[in-house]
mmCIF file of the protein (N, C-alpha, C, O) and its ligand, coordinates in Angstrom:
data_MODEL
# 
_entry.id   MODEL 
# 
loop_
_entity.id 
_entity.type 
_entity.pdbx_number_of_molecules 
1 polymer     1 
2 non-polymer 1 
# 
_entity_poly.entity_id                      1 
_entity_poly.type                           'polypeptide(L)' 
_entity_poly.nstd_linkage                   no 
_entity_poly.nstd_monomer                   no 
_entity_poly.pdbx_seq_one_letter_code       
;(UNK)(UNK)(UNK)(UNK)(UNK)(UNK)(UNK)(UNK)(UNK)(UNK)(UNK)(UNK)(UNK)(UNK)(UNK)(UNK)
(UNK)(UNK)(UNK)(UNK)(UNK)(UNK)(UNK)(UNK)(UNK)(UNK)(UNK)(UNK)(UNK)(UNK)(UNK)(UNK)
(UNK)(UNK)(UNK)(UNK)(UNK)(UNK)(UNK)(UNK)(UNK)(UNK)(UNK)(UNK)(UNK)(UNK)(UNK)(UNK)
(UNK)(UNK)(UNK)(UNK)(UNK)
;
_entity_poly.pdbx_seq_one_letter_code_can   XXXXXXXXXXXXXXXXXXXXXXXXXXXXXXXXXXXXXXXXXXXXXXXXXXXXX 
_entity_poly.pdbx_strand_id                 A 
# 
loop_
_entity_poly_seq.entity_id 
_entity_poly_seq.num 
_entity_poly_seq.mon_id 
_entity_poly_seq.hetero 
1 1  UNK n 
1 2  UNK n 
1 3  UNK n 
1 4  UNK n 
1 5  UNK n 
1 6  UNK n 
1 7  UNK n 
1 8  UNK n 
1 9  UNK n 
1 10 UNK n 
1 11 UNK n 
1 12 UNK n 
1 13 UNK n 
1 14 UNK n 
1 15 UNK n 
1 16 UNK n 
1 17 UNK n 
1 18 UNK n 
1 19 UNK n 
1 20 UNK n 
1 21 UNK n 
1 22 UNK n 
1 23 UNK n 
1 24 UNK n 
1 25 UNK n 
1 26 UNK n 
1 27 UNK n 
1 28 UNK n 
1 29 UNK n 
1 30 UNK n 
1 31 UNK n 
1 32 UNK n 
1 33 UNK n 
1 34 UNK n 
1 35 UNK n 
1 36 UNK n 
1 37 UNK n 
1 38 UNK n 
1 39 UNK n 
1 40 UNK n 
1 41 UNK n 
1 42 UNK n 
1 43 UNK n 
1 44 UNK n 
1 45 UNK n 
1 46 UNK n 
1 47 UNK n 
1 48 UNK n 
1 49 UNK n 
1 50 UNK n 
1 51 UNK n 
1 52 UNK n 
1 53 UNK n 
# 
loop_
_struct_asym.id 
_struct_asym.entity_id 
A 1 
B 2 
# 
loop_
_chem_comp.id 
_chem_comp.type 
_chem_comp.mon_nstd_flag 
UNK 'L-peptide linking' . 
ZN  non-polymer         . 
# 
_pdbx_entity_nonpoly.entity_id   2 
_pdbx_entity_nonpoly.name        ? 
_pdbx_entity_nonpoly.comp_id     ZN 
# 
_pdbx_nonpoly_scheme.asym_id         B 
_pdbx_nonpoly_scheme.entity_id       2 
_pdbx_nonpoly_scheme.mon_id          ZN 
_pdbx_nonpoly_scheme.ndb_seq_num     1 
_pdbx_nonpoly_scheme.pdb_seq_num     101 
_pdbx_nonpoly_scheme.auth_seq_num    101 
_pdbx_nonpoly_scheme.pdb_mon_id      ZN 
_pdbx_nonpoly_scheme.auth_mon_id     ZN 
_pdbx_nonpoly_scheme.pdb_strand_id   A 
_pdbx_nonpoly_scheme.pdb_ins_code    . 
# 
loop_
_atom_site.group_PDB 
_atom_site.id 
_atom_site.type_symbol 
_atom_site.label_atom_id 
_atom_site.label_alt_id 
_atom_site.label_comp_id 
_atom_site.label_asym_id 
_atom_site.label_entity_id 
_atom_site.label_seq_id 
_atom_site.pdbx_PDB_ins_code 
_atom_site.Cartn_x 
_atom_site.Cartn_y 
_atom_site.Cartn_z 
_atom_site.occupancy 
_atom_site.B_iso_or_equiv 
_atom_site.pdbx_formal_charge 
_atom_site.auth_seq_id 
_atom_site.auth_comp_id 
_atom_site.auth_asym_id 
_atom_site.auth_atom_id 
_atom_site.pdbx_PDB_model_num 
ATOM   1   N  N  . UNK A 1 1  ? 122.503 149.991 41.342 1.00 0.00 ? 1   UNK A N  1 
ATOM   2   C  CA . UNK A 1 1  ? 122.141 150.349 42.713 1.00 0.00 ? 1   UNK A CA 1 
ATOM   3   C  C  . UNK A 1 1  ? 120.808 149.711 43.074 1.00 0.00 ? 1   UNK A C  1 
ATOM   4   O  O  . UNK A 1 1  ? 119.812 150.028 42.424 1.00 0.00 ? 1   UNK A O  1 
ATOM   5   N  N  . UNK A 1 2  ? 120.730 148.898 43.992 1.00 0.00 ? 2   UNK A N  1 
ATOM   6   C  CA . UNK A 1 2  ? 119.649 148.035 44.418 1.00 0.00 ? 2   UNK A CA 1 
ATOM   7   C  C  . UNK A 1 2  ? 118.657 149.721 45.556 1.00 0.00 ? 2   UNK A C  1 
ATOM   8   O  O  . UNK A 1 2  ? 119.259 150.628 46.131 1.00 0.00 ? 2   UNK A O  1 
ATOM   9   N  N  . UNK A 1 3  ? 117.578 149.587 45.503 1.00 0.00 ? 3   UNK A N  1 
ATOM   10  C  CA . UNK A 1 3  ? 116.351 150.306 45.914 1.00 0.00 ? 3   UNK A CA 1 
ATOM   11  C  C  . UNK A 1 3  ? 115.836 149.511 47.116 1.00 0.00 ? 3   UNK A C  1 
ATOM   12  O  O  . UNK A 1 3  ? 115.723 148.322 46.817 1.00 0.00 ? 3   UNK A O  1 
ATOM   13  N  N  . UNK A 1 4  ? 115.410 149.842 48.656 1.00 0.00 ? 4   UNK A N  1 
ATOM   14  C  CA . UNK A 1 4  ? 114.860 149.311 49.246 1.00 0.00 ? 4   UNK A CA 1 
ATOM   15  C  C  . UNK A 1 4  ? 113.384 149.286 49.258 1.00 0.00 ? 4   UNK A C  1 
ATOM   16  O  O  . UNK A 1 4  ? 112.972 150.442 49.359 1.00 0.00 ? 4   UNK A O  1 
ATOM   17  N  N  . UNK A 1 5  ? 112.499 148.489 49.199 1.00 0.00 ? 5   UNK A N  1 
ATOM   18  C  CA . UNK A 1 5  ? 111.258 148.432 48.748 1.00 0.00 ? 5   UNK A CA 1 
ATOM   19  C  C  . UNK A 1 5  ? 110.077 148.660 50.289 1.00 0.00 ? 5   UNK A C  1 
ATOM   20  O  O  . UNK A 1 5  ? 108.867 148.567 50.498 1.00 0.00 ? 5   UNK A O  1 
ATOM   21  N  N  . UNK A 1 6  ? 110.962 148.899 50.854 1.00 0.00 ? 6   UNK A N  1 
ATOM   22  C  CA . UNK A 1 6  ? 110.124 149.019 52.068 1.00 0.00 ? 6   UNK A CA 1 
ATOM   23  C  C  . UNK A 1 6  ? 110.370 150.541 52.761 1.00 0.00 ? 6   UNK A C  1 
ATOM   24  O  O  . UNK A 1 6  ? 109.460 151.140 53.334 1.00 0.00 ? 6   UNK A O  1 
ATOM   25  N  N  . UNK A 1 7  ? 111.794 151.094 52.614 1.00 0.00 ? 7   UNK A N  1 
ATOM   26  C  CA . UNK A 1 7  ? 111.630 152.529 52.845 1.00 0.00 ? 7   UNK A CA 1 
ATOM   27  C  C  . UNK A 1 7  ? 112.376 153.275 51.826 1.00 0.00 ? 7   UNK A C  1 
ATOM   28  O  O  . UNK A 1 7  ? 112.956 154.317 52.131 1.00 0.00 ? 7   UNK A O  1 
ATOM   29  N  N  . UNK A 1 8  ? 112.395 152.841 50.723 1.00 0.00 ? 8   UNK A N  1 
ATOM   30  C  CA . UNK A 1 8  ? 112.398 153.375 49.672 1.00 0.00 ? 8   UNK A CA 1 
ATOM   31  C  C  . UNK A 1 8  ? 113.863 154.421 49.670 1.00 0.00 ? 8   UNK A C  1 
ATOM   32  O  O  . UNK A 1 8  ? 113.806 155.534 49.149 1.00 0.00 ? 8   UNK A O  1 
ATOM   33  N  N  . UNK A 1 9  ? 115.051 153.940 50.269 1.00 0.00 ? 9   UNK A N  1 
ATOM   34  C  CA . UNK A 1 9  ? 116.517 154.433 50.176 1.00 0.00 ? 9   UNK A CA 1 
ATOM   35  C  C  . UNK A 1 9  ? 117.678 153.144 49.684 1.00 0.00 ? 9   UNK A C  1 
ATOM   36  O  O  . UNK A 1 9  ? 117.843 152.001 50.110 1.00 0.00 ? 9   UNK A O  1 
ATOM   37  N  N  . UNK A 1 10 ? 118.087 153.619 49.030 1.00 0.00 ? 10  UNK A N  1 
ATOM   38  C  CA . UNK A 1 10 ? 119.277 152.797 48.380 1.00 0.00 ? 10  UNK A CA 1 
ATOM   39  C  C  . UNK A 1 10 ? 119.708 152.025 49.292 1.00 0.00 ? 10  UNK A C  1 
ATOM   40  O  O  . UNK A 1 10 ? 119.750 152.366 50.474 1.00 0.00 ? 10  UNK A O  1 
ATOM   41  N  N  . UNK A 1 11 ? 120.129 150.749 48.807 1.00 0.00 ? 11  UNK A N  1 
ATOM   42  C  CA . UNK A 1 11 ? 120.833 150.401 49.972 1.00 0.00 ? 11  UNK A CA 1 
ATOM   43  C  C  . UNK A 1 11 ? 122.381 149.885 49.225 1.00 0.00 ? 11  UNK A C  1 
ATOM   44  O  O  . UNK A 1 11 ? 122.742 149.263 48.226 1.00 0.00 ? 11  UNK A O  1 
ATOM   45  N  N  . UNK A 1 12 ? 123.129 150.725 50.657 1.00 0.00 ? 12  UNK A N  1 
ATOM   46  C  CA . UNK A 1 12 ? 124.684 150.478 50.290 1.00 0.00 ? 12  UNK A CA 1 
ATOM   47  C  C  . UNK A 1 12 ? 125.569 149.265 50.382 1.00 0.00 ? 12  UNK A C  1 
ATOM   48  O  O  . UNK A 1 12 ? 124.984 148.262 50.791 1.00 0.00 ? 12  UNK A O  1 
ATOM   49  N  N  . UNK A 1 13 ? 126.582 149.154 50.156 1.00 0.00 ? 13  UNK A N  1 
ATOM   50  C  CA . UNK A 1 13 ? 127.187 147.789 49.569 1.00 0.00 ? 13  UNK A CA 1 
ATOM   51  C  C  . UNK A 1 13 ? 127.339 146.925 50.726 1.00 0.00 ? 13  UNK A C  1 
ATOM   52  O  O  . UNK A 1 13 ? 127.095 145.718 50.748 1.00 0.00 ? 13  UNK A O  1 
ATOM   53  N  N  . UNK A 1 14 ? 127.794 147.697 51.761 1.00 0.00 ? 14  UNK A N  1 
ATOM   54  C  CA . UNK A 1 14 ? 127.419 147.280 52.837 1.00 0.00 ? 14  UNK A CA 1 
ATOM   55  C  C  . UNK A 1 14 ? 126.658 146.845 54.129 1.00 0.00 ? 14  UNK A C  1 
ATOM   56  O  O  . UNK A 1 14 ? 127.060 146.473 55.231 1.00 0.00 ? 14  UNK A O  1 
ATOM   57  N  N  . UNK A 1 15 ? 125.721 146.980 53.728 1.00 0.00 ? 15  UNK A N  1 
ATOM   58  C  CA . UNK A 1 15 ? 124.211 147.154 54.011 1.00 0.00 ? 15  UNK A CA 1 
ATOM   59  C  C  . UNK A 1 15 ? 123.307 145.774 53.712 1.00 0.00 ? 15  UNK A C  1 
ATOM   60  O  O  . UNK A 1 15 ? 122.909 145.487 52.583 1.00 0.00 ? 15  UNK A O  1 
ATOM   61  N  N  . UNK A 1 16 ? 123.055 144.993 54.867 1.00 0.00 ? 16  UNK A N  1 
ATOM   62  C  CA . UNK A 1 16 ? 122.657 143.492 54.219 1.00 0.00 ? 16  UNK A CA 1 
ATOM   63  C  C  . UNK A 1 16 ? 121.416 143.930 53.744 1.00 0.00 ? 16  UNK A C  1 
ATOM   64  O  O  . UNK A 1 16 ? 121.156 145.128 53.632 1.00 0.00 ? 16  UNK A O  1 
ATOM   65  N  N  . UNK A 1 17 ? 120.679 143.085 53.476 1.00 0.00 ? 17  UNK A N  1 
ATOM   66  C  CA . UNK A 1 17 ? 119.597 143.235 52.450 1.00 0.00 ? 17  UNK A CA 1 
ATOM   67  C  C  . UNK A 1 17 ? 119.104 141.684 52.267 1.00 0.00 ? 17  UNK A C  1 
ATOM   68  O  O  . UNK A 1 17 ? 119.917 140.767 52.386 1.00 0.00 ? 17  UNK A O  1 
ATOM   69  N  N  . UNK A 1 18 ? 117.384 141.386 51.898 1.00 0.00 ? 18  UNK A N  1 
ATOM   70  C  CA . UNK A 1 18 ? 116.652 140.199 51.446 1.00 0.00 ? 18  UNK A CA 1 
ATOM   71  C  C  . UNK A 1 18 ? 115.840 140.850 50.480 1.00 0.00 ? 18  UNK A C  1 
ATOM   72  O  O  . UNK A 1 18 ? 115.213 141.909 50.448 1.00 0.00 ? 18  UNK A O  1 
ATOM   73  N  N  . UNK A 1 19 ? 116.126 139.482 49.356 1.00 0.00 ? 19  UNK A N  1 
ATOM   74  C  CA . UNK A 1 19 ? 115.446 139.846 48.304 1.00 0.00 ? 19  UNK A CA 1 
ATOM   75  C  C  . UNK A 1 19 ? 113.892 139.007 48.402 1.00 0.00 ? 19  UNK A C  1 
ATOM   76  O  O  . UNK A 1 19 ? 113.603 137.960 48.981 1.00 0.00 ? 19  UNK A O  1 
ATOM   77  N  N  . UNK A 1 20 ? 112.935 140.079 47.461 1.00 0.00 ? 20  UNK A N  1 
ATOM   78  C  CA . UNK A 1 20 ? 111.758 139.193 47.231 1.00 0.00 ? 20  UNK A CA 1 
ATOM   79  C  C  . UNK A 1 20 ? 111.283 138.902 45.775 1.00 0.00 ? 20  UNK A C  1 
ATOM   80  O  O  . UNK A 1 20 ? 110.888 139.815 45.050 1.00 0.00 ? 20  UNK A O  1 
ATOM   81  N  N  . UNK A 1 21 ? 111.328 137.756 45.417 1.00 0.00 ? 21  UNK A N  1 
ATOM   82  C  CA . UNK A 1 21 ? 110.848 137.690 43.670 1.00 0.00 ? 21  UNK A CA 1 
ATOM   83  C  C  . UNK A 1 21 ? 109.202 137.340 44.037 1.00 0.00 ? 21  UNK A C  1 
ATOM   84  O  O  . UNK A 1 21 ? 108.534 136.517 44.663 1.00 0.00 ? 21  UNK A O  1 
ATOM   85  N  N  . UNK A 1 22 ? 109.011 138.790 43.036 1.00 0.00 ? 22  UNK A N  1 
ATOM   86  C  CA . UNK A 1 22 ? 107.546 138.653 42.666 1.00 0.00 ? 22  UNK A CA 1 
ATOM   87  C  C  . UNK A 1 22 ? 106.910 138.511 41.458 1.00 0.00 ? 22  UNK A C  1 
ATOM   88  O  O  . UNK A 1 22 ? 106.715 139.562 40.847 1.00 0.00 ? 22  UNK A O  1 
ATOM   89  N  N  . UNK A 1 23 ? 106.489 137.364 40.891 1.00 0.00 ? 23  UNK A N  1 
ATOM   90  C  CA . UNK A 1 23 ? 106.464 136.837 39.944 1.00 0.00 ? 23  UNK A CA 1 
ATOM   91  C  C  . UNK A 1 23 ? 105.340 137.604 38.864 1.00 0.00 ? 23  UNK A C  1 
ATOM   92  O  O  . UNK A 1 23 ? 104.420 138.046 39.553 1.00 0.00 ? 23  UNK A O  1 
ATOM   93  N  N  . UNK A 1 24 ? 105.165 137.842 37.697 1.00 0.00 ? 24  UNK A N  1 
ATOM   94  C  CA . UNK A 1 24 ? 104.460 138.755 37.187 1.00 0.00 ? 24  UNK A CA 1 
ATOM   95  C  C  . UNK A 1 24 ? 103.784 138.012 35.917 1.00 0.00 ? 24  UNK A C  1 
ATOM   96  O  O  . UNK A 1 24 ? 104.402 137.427 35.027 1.00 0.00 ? 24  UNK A O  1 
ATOM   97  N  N  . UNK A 1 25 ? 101.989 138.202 36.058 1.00 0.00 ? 25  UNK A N  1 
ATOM   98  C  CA . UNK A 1 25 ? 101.458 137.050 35.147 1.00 0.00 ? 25  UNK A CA 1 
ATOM   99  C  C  . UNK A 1 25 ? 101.682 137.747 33.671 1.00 0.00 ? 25  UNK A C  1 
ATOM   100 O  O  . UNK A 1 25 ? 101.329 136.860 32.893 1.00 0.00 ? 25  UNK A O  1 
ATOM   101 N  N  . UNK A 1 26 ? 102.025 138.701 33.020 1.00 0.00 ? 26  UNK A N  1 
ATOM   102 C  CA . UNK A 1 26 ? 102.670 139.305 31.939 1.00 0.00 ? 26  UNK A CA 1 
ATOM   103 C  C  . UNK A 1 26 ? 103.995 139.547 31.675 1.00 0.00 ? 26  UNK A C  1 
ATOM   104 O  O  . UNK A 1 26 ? 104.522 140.233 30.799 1.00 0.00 ? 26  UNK A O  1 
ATOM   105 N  N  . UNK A 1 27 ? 104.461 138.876 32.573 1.00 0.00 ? 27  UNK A N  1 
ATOM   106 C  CA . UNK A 1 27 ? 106.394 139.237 32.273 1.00 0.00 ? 27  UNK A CA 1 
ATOM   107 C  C  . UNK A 1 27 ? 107.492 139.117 33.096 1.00 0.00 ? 27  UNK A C  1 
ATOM   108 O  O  . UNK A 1 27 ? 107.318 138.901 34.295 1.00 0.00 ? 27  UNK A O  1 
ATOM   109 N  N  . UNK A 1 28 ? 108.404 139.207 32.711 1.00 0.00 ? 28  UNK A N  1 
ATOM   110 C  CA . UNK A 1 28 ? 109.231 138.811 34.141 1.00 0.00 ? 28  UNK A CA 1 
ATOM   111 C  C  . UNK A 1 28 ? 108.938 139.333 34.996 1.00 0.00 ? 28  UNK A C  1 
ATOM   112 O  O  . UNK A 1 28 ? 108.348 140.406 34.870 1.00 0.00 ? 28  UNK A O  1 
ATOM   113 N  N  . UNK A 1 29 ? 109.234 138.783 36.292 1.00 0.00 ? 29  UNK A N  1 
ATOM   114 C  CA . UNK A 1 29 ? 109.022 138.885 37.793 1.00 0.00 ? 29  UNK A CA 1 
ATOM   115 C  C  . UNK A 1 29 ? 109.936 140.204 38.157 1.00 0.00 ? 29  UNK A C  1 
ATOM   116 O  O  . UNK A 1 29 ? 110.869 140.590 37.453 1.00 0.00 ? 29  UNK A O  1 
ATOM   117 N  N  . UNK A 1 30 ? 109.535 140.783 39.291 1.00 0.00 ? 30  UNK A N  1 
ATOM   118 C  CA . UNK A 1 30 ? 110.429 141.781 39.928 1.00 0.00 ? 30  UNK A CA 1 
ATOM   119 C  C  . UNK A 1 30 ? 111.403 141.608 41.153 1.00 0.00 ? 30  UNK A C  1 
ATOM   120 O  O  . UNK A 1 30 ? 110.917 141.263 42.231 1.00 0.00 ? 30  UNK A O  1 
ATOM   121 N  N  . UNK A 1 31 ? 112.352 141.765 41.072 1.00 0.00 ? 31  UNK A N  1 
ATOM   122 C  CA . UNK A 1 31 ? 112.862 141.369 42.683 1.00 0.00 ? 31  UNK A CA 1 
ATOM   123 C  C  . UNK A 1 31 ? 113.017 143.243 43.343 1.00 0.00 ? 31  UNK A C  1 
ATOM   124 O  O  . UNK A 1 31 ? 113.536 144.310 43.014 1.00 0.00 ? 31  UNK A O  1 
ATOM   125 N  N  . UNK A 1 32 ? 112.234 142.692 44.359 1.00 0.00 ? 32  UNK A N  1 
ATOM   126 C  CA . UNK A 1 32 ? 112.395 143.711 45.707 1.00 0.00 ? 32  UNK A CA 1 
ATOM   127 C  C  . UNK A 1 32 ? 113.406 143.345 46.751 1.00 0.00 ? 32  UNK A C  1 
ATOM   128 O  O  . UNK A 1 32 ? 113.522 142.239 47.280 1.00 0.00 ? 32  UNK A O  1 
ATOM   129 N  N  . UNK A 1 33 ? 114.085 144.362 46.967 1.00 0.00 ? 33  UNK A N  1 
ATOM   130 C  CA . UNK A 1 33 ? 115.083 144.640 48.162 1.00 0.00 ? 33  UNK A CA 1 
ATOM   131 C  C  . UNK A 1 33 ? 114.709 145.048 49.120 1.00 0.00 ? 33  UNK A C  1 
ATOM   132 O  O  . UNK A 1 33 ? 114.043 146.083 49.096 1.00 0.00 ? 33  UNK A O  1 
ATOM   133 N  N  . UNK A 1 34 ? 115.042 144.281 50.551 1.00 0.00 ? 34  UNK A N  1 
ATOM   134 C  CA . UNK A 1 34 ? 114.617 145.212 51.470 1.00 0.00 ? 34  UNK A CA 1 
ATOM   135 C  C  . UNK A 1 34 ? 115.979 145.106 52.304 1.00 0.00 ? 34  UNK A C  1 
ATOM   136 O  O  . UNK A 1 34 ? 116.819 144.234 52.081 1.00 0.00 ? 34  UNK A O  1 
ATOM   137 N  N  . UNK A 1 35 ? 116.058 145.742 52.940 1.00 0.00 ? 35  UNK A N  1 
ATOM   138 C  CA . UNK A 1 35 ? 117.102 146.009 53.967 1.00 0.00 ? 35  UNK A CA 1 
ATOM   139 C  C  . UNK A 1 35 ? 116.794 144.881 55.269 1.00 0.00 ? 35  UNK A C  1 
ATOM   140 O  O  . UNK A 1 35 ? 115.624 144.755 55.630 1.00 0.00 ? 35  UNK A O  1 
ATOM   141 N  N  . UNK A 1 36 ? 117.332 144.481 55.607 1.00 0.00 ? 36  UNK A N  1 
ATOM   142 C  CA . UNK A 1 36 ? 117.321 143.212 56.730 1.00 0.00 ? 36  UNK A CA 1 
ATOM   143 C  C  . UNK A 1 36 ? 117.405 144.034 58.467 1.00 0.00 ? 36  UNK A C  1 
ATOM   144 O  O  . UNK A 1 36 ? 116.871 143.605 59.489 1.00 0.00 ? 36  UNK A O  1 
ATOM   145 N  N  . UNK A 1 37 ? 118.085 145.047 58.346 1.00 0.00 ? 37  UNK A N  1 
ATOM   146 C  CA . UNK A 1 37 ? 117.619 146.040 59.506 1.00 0.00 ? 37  UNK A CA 1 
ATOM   147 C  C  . UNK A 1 37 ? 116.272 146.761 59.212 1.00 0.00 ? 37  UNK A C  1 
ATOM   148 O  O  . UNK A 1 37 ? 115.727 147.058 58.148 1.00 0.00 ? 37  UNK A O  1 
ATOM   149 N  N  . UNK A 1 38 ? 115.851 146.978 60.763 1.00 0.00 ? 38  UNK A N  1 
ATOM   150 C  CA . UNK A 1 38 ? 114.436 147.502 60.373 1.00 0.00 ? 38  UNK A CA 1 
ATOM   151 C  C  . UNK A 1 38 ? 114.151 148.761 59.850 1.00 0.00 ? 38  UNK A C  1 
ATOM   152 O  O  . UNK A 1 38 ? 114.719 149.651 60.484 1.00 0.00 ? 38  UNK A O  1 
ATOM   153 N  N  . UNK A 1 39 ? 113.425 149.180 58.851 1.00 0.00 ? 39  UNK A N  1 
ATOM   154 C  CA . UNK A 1 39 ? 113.995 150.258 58.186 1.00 0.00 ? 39  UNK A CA 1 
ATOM   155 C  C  . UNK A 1 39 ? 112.310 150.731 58.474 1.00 0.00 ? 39  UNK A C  1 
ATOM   156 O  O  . UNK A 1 39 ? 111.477 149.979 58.979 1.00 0.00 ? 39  UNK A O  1 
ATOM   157 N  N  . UNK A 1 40 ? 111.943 152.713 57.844 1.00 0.00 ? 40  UNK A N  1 
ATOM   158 C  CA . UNK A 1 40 ? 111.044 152.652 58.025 1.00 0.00 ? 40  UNK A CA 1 
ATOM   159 C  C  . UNK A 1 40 ? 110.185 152.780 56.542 1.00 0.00 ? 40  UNK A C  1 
ATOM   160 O  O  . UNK A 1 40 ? 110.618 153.235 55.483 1.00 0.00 ? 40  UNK A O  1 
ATOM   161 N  N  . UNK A 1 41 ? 108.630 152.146 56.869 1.00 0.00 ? 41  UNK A N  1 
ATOM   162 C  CA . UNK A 1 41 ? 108.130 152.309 54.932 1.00 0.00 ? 41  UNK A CA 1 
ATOM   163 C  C  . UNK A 1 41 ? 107.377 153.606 54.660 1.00 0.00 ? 41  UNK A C  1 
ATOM   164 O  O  . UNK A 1 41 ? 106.585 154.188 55.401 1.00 0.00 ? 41  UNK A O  1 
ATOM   165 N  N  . UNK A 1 42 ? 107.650 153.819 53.860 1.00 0.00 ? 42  UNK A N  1 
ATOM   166 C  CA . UNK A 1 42 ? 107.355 154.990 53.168 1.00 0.00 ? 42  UNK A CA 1 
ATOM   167 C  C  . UNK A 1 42 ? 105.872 154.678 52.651 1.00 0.00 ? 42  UNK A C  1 
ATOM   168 O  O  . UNK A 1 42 ? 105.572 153.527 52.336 1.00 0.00 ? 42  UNK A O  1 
ATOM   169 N  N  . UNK A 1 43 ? 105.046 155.622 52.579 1.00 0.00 ? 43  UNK A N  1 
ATOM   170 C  CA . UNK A 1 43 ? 103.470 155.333 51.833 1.00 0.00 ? 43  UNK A CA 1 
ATOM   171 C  C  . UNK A 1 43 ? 103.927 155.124 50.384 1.00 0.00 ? 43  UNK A C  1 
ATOM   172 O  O  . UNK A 1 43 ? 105.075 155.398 50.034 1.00 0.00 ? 43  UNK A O  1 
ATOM   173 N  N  . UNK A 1 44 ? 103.179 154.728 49.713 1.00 0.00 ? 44  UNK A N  1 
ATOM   174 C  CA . UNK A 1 44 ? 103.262 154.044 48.815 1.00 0.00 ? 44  UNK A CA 1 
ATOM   175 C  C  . UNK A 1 44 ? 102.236 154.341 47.321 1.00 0.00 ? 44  UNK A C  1 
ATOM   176 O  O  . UNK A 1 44 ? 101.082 153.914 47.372 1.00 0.00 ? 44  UNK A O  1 
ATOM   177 N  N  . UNK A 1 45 ? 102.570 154.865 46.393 1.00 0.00 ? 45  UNK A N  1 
ATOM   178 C  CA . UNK A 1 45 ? 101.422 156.041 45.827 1.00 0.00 ? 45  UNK A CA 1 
ATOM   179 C  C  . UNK A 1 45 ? 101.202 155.251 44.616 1.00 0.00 ? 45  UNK A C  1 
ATOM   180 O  O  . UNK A 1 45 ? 101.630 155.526 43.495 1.00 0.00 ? 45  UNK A O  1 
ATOM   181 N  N  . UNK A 1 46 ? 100.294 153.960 45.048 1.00 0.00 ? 46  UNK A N  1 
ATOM   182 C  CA . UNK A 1 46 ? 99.098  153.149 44.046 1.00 0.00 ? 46  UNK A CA 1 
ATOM   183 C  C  . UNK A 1 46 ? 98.004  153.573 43.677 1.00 0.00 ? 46  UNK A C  1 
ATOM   184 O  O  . UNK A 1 46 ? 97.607  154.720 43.885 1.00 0.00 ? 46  UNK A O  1 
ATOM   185 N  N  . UNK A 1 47 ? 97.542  152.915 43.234 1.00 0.00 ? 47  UNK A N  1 
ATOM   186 C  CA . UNK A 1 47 ? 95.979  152.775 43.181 1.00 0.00 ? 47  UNK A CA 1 
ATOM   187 C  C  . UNK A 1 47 ? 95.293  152.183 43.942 1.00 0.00 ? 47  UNK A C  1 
ATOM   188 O  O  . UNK A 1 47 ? 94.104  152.393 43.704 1.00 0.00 ? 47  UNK A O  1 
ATOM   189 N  N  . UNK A 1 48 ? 95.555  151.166 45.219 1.00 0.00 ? 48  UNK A N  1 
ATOM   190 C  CA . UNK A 1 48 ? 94.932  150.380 45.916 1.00 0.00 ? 48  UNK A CA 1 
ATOM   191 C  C  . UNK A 1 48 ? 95.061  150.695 47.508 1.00 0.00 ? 48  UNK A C  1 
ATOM   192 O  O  . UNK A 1 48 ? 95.449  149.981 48.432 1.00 0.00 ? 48  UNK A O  1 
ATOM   193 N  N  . UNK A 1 49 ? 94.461  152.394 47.467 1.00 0.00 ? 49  UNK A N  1 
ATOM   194 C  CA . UNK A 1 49 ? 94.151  152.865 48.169 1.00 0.00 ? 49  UNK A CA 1 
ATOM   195 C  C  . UNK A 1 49 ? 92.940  152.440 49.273 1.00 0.00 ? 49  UNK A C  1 
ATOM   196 O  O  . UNK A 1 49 ? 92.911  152.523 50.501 1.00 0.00 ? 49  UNK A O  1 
ATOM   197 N  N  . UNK A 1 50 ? 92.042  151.993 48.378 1.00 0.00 ? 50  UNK A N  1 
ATOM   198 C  CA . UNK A 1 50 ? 90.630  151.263 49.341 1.00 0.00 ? 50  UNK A CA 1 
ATOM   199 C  C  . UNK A 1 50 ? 91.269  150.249 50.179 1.00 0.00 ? 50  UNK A C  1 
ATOM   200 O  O  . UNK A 1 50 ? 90.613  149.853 51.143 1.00 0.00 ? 50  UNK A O  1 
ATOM   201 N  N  . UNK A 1 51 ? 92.303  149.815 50.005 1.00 0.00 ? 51  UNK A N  1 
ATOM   202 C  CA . UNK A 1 51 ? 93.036  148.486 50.993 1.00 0.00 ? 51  UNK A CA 1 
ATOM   203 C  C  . UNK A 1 51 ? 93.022  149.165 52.176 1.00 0.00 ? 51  UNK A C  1 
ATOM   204 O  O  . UNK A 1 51 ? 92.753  148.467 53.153 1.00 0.00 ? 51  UNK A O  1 
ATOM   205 N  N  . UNK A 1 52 ? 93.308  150.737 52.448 1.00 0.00 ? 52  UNK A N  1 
ATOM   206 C  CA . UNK A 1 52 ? 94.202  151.358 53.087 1.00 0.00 ? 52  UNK A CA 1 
ATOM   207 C  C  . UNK A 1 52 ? 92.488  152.252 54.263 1.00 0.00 ? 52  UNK A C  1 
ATOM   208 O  O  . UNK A 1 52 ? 92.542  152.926 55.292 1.00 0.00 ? 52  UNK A O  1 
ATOM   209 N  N  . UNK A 1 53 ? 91.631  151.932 53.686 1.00 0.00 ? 53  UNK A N  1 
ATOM   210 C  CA . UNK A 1 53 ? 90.137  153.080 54.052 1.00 0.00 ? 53  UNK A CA 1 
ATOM   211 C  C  . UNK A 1 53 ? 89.779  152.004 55.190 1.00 0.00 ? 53  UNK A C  1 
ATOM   212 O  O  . UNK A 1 53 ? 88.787  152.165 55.901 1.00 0.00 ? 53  UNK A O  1 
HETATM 213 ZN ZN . ZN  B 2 .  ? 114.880 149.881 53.875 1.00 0.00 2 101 ZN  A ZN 1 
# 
């Protein structure tokens, strides 16, 4: 089951979707899903909160 990375709900089989490879300097890369309709994003519970002040 692919995860949408932008509002954070599954997305169904039918359900288009773009992927993003994000490449990782310790290991393989991650691919993010997002839904290609506009979906909404969910906050996001990092550490790089000061981005956000
Ligand atoms: Zn989404």
């Amino acid at each position: 089951m692919k995860i949408c990375g932008r509002c954070d709900q599954s997305i169904q089989g039918r359900q288009k979707y773009t992927t993003h490879d994000i490449p990782s300097p310790s290991g393989p890369g991650a691919t993010v899903y997002l839904h290609v309709a506009p979906c909404k994003r969910v906050p996001t519970q990092t550490t790089q909160d000061s981005l956000y002040h």
